[in-house]
C-alpha positions as CSV (number, residue, x, y, z in Angstrom):
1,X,161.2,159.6,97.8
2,X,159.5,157.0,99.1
3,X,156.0,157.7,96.9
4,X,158.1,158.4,94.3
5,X,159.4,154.9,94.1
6,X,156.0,153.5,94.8
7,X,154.5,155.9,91.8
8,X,157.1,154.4,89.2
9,X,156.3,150.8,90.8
10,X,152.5,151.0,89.8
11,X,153.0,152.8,86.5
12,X,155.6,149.8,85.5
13,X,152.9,147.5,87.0
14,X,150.3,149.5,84.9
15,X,152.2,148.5,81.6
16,X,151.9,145.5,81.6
17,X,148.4,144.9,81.4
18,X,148.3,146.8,78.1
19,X,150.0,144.7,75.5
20,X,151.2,145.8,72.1
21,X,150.1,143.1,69.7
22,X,151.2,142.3,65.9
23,X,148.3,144.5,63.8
24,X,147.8,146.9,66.2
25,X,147.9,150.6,65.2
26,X,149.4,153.6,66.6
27,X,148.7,157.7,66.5
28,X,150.4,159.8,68.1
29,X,153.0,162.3,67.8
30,X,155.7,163.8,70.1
31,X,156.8,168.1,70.5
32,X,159.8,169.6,72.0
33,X,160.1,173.4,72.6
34,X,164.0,174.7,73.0
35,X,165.6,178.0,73.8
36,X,168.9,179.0,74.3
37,X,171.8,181.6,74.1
38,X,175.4,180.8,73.9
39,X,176.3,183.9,76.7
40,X,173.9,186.3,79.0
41,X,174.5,189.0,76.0
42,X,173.5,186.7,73.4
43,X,170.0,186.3,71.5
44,X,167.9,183.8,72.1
45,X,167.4,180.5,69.8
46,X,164.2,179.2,70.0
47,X,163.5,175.9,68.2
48,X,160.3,174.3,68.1
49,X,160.1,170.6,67.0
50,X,156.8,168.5,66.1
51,X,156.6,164.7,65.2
52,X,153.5,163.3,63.9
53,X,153.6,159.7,63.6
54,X,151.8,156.7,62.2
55,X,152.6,152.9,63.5
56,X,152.4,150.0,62.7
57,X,153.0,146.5,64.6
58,X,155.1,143.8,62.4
59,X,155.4,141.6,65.3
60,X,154.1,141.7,69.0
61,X,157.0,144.0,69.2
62,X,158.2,145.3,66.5
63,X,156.6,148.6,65.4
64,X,157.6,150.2,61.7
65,X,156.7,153.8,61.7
66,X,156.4,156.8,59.3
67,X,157.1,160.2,60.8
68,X,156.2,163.5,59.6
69,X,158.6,166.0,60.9
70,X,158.3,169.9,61.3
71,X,161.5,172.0,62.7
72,X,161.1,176.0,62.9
73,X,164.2,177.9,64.3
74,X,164.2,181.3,64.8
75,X,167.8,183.6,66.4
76,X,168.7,187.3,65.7
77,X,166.0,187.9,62.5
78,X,166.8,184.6,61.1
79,X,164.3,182.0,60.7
80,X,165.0,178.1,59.6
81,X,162.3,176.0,59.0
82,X,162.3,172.5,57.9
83,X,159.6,169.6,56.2
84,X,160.5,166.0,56.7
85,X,159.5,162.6,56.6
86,X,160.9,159.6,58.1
87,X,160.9,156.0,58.2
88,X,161.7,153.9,61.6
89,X,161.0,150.7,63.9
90,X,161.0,150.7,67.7
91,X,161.4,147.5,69.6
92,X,159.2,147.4,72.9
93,X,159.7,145.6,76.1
94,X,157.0,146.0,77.9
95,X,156.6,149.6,77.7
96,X,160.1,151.3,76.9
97,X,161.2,150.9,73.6
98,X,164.7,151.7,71.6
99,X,164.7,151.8,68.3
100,X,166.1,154.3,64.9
101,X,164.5,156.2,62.2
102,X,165.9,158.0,58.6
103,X,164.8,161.1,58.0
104,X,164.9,162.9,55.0
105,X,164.4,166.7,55.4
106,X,163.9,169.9,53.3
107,X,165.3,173.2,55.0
108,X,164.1,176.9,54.1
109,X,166.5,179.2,55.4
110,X,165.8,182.9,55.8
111,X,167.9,185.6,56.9
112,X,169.0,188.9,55.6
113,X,171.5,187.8,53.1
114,X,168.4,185.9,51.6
115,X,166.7,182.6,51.3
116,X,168.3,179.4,50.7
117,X,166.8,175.9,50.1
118,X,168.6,172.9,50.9
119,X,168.1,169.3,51.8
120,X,169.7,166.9,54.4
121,X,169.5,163.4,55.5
122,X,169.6,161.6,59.6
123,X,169.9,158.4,61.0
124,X,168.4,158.9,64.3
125,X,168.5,156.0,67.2
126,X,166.2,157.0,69.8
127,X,164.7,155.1,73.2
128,X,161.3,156.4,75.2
129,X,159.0,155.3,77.7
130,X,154.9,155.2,77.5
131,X,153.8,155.8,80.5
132,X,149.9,155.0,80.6
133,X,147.5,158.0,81.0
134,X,144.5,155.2,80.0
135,X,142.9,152.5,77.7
136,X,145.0,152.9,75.2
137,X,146.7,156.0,75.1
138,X,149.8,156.8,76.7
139,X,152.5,159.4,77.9
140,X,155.0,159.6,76.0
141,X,158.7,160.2,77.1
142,X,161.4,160.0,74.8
143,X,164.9,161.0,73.3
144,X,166.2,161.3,69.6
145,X,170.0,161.8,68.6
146,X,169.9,162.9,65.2
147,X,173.6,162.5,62.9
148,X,173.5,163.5,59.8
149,X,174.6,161.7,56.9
150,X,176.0,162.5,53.2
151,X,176.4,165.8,51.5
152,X,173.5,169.0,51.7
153,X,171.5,169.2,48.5
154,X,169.9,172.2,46.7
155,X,171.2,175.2,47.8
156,X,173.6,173.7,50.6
157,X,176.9,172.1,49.9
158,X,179.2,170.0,51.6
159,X,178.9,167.0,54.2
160,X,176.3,166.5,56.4
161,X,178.6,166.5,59.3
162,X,175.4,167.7,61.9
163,X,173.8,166.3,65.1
164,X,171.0,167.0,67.2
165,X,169.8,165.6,70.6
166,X,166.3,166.2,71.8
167,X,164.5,165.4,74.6
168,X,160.3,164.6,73.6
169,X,157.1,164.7,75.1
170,X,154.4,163.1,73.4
171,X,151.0,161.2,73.5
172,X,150.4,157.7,71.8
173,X,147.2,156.2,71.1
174,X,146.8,152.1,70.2
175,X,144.1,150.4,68.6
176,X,143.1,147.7,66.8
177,X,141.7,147.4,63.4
């Protein structure tokens, strides 16, 4: 317990030599891999999540960011996949951060009664940790509660009434132009 503490001391510590200035710039990108059953007799969801992201820094720390997003869900034969692209900010002390994104998706859904196309907006708050792995580039650790807002389009109908809470690991790069 005891390295533990002193582990999480020095990374902290390690943070706060790397500073996230207005006009710096920011890869990175974040995955999360989920699998589940609703009983022992069940099938097995999988759902695979990936996050791209661009960054930019408004402030010394404020950071407005343009996610890609790519969702593929697969239980019993059917298969959901889904394209999106968001728009966010996440406001950094020292090296957590908090901050919210909108997302604006477009979901194929396959499964033997056919394909159907609909699309769906989020609001999304989320908060993460970089834990630094280097000059520049970090670990990323993070959460994302996505609520979904208004009514399906395309194919769907009906409110948005949907949530979504996932747990991310990512890597982050910062630079300077």
């Amino acid at each position: 317990m005891k390295k533990a503490l002193v582990l999480f001391a020095l990374i902290f510590c390690l943070g706060q030599v790397f500073a996230f200035n207005m006009g710096t710039m920011n890869l990175g990108g974040t995955a999360s891999l989920s699998m589940s059953k609703a009983d022992s007799d069940d099938e097995t969801e999988t759902t695979l999540s990936l996050r791209p992201q661009i960054g930019y820094f408004l402030t010394d720390d404020v950071c407005g960011d343009l996610i890609f997003i790519y969702e593929s869900q697969s239980y019993d034969g059917d298969t959901d996949s889904a394209l999106g692209l968001g728009l966010g900010a996440r406001y950094f002390w020292n090296n957590a951060y908090i901050g919210a994104e909108f997302q604006y998706d477009s979901v194929n859904l396959e499964s033997l009664m056919g394909t159907m196309n609909m699309t769906a907006m989020y609001v999304a708050p989320k908060l993460g940790y970089l834990a630094p792995l280097g000059h520049k580039v970090y670990l990323e650790l993070g959460a994302i509660y996505e609520l979904g807002i208004g009514d399906f389009g395309g194919d769907g109908s009906g409110p948005n009434e949907g949530s979504n809470l996932q747990f991310n690991l990512g890597l982050q790069y910062f630079f300077n132009r």
